[in-house]
N, C-alpha and C positions, 0 to 999 in steps of 0.2 A: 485419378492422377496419382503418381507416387508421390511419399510424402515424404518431405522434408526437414530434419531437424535443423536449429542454428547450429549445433556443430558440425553437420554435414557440409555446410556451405564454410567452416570456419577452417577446414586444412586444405591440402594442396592437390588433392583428387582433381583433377581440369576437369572431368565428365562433370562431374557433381556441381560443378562454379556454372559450367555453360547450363547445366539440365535448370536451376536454379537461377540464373538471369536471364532465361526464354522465360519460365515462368512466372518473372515479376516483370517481363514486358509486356506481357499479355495482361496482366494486371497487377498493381502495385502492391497489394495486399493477398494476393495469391496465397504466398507461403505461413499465413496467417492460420492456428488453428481457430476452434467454431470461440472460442473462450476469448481469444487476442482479438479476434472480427468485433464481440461483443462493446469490450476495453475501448477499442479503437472508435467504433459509431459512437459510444457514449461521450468521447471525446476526452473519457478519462485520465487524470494526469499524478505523474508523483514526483515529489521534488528531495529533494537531499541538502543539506546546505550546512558549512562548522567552519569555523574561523581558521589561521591559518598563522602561522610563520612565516612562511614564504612571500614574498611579494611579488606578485604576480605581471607577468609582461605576455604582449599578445604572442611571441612565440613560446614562450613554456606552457601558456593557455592552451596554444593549439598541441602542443606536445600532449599534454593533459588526455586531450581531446581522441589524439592517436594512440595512447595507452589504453583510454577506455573501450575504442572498437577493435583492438586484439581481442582481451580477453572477453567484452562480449560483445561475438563478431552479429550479434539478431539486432544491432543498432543500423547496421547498413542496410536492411532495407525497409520493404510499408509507404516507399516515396516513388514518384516518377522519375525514371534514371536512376535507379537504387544498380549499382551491381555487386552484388552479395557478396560479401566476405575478402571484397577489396577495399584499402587505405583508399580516405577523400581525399579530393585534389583540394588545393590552396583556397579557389572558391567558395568551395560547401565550408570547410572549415571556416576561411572568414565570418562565413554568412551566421554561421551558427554559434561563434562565440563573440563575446561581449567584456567590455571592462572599463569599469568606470574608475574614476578619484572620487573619494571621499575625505571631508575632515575628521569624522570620530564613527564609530561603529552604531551610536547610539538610534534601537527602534530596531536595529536586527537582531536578527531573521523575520520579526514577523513584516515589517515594511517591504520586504522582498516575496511573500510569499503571494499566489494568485490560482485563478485557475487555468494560468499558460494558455489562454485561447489561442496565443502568438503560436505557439507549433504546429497549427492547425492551416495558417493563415494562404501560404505557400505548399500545394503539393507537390512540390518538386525539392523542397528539401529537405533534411533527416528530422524525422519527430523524436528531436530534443535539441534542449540546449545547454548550452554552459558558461555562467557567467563567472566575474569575479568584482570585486571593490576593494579597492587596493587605497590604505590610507596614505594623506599626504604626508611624507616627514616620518615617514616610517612604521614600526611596531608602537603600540599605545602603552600605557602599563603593565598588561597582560599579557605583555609577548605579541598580538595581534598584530599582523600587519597585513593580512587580506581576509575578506569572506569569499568561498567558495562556494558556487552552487551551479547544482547540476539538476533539469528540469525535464522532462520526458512523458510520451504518451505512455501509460501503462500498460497498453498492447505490448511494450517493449521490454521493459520492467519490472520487474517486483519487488518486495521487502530482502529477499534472500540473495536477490543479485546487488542489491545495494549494499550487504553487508561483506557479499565475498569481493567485493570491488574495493571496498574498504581495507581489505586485508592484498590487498595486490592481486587477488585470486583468480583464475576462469570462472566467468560465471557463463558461458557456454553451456546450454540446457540439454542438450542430444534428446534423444525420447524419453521423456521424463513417463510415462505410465510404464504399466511391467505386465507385458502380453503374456509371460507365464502365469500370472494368476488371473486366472479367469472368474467373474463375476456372474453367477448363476443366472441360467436362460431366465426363471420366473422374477429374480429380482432386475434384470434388466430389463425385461417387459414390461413390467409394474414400472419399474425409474422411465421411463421413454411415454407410457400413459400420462404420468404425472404429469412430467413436462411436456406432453404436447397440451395438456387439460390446462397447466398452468401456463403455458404459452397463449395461447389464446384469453383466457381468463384476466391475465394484467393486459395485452394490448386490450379489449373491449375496456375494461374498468380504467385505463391509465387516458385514452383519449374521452373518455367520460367525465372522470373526477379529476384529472392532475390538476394540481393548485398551478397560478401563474408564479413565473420566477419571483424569486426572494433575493432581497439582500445578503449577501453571502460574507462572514467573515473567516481569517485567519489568525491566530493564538498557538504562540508556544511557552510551554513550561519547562524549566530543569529543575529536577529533584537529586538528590545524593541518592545513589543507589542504597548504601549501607541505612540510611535512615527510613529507607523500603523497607528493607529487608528483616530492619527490628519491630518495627512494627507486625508483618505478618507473622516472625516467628510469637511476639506475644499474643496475637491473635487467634492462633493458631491455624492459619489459611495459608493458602499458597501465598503469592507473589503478584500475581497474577490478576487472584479475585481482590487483592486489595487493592488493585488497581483501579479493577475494572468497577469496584464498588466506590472508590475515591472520585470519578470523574460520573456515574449514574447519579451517586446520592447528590454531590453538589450541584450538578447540571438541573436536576429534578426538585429543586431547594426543600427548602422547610420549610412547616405549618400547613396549616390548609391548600394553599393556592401549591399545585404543580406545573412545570414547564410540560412536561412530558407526560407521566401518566399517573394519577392517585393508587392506580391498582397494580398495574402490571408494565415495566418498561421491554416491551420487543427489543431485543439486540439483535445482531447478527456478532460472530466473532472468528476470525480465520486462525489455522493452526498449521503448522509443516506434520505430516505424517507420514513416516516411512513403511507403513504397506499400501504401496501403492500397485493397482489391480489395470486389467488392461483397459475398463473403462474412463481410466481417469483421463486428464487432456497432457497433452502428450509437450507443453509447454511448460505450464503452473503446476508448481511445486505446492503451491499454499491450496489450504482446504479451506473450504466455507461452512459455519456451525450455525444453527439460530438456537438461542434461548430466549426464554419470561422470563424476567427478574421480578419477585414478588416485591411488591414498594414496602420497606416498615420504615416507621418516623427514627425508630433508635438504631442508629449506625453497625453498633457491635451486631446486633442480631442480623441488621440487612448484610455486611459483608461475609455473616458465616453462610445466612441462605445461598447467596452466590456461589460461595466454595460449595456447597453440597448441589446445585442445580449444575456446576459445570464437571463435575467429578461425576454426577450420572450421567452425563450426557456423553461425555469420553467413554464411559464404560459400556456402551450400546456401537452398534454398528454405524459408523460414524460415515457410511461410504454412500449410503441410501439416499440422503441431500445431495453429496456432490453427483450423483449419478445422474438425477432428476435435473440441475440445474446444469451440467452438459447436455442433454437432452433439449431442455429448453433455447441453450444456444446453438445450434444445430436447428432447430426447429426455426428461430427467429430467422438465421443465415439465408434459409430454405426460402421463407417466405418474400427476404429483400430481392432475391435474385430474381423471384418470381416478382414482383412490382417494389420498384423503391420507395412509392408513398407507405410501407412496409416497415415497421411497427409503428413509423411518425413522432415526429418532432414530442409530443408530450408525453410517450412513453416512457423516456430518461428520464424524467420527472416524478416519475412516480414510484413511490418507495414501499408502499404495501403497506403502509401500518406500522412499518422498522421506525422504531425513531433511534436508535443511534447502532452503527456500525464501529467494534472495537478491534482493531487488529496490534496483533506483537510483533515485531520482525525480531530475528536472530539478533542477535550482540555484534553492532558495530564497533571492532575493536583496531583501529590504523596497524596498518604493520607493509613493511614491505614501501617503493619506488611512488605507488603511485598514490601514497597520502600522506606521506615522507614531508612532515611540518605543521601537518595538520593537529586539531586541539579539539577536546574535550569543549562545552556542551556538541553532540553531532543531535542536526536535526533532519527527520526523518517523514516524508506526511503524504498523502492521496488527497484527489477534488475528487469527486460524483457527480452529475447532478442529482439533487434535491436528498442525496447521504449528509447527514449528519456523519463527520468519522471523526473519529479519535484516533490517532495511530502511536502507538509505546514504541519509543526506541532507545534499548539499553547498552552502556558504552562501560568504560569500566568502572570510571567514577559515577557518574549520573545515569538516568533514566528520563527521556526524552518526552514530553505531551505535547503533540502535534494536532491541533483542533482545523478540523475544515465546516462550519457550520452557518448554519440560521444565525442570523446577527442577534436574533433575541436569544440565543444562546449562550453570543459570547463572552456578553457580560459577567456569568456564573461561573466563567474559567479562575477568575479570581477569588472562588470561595474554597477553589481544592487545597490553598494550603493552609488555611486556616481552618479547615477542616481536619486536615493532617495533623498541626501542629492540637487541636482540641482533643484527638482521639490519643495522641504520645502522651495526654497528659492524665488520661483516666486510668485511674485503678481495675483492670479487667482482669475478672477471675480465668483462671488458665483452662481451658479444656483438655487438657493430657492426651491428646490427639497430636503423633509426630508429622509436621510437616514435610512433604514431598516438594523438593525442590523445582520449581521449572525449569526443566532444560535450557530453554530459550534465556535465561535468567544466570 
């Protein structure tokens, strides 16, 4: 069947609208690549959410609502009744946004945050929502007068449309892979072995071992960005790995007893990379990494190992995982179509060993109509099941820690800044190694 980009469905081509709502009548997730199919079964969610100036009323809301599926038109469909790349009528819109009164702000965002099971609950309406909490009597001290949030299957979304959405921007994805570079017949054979080996390999072990569900919590953090950013330059690390070693070291405490691992903490961590090859999925912009983090009890030496484990791991062929685990969605698609009891309920559950998942999104920075009042801290974050995630979201002033976890995790959220504020206060010898800035950063 020919395939479809969201931007194909998002202009005024009539062939491309009709070719494109036949084939989400036939099925709602049609237009779904193998990557978004994966997102969407897993029932995974991301949410957005930053206070606001504006006070919100259910027609601006819905206005809100109709800015966001212009520019990204892959919101309208994945539902029954979806017709692609056309404005909701008055219904779906109601149905999908929300607004409450509130007296004070106090307990947000995290009191708001969940794993959205509600977008799931209705297949007949768009997987997402948008709410707002509009205080009584006005803006607070801070200028505050609503909280925004906007809630979404991830099949829909990612970090990078969140932040060009941010910016009033298209986040219209067209074919995100690049059919001009070709991905070598023996490394595509190898990557398609792996993940049919590893497809197989986690559903037997995942319906074997998966743990029963957990208690799940939500935790957000704001940091000043600039007090990042001193720290790593005295460090001599990226940004990044001071990050990412800020939220492993605390989460994994100190002394003997660890949450996570004595030896070695499995992460996974995703990146934007612009050579992209015709293998890649033709949706997701974002790449998937794993590393070991080596555990050491003294901080300065663990966050330089970080820097120097994620700086070899960039400088090798970084395409070979995401090749393997396209493959393996593909491979899982293959098997549901073939019987739905296919890969099964405890599959989602099962994480392999990862104990935590860290990802960066691009720099949410407001500009432009459609966040026109919106404020500094912006919060940015993903559910899984049974991921431990972290997700960094950096704005101009601040830098966002978005926690989705094991409840016995979330207690250790509150060690990261006392952690921070212990490491700003140590005398560390300089290593005369010039720091490379994150992009993302």
């Amino acid at each position: 069947m020919k395939s479809f980009s969201s931007s194909s469905f998002a202009n005024d081509h009539a062939e491309l609208l009709d070719l494109a709502l036949a084939a989400v009548n036939k099925h709602p997730q049609a237009l779904f690549t193998d990557f978004q199919w994966f997102l969407y079964e897993a029932r995974d969610t991301v949410f957005f959410t930053a206070p606001s100036r504006t006070t919100f009323t259910r027609e601006s809301l819905g206005n809100l609502v109709a800015d966001m599926v212009a520019l990204a038109p892959q919101l309208t469909h994945g539902f029954v009744g979806a017709r692609p790349g056309q404005p909701f009528p008055k219904h779906l819109l109601d149905a999908i946004t929300h607004i409450e009164e509130v007296d004070d702000f106090d307990g947000y965002p995290d009191k708001w945050i969940s794993k959205s099971e509600d977008i799931f609950a209705r297949d007949d309406l768009p997987l997402f929502r948008v709410s707002a909490a509009v205080r009584r009597g006005g803006p607070d001290a801070q200028g505050r007068a609503s909280m925004i949030q906007v809630r979404s299957s991830h099949a829909l979304l990612e970090g990078s449309d969140s932040a060009l959405l941010t910016r009033s921007a298209s986040a219209s994805h067209g074919i995100m892979s690049d059919k001009s570079n070709k991905v070598g017949l023996g490394a595509r054979i190898k990557g398609k072995l792996r993940g049919w080996s590893m497809t197989w390999t986690y559903v037997i072990l995942a319906n074997l071992l998966s743990p029963p569900e957990r208690p799940w919590g939500f935790r957000t953090l704001a940091l000043k960005r600039h007090r990042l950013r001193l720290l790593a330059n005295k460090l001599g690390v990226r940004q990044r790995s001071l990050m990412f070693a800020l939220v492993t070291y605390a989460l994994n405490g100190e002394g003997a007893e660890k949450y996570m691992s004595k030896k070695v903490i499995g992460a996974a961590y995703t990146m934007l990379d612009g050579r992209r090859n015709d293998a890649d999925d033709d949706f997701f912009r974002v790449r998937a990494l794993t590393a070991r983090f080596k555990v050491k009890d003294d901080f300065v030496a663990f966050v330089r190992e970080i820097d120097e484990t994620v700086g070899h791991i960039e400088q090798k062929d970084i395409t070979k995982f995401q090749v393997m685990m396209n493959s393996m969605f593909h491979t899982l698609r293959g098997l549901n179509r073939f019987w739905k009891g296919l890969p099964g309920k405890r599959f989602w559950r099962f994480n392999g060993g990862m104990h935590i998942v860290l990802t960066l999104v691009p720099p949410h920075r407001t500009y432009g109509p459609m966040t026109h009042g919106m404020m500094e801290p912006i919060y940015c974050g993903a559910w899984h099941p049974a991921a431990n995630i972290c997700t960094f979201c950096p704005g101009r002033e601040y830098v966002t820690f978005n926690f989705s976890m094991d409840t016995r995790h979330i207690a250790n959220v509150d060690k990261i800044e006392e952690l921070l504020a212990k490491v700003e206060a140590m005398d560390i010898a300089p290593t005369g190694r010039v720091v490379v800035e994150d992009e993302a950063l």
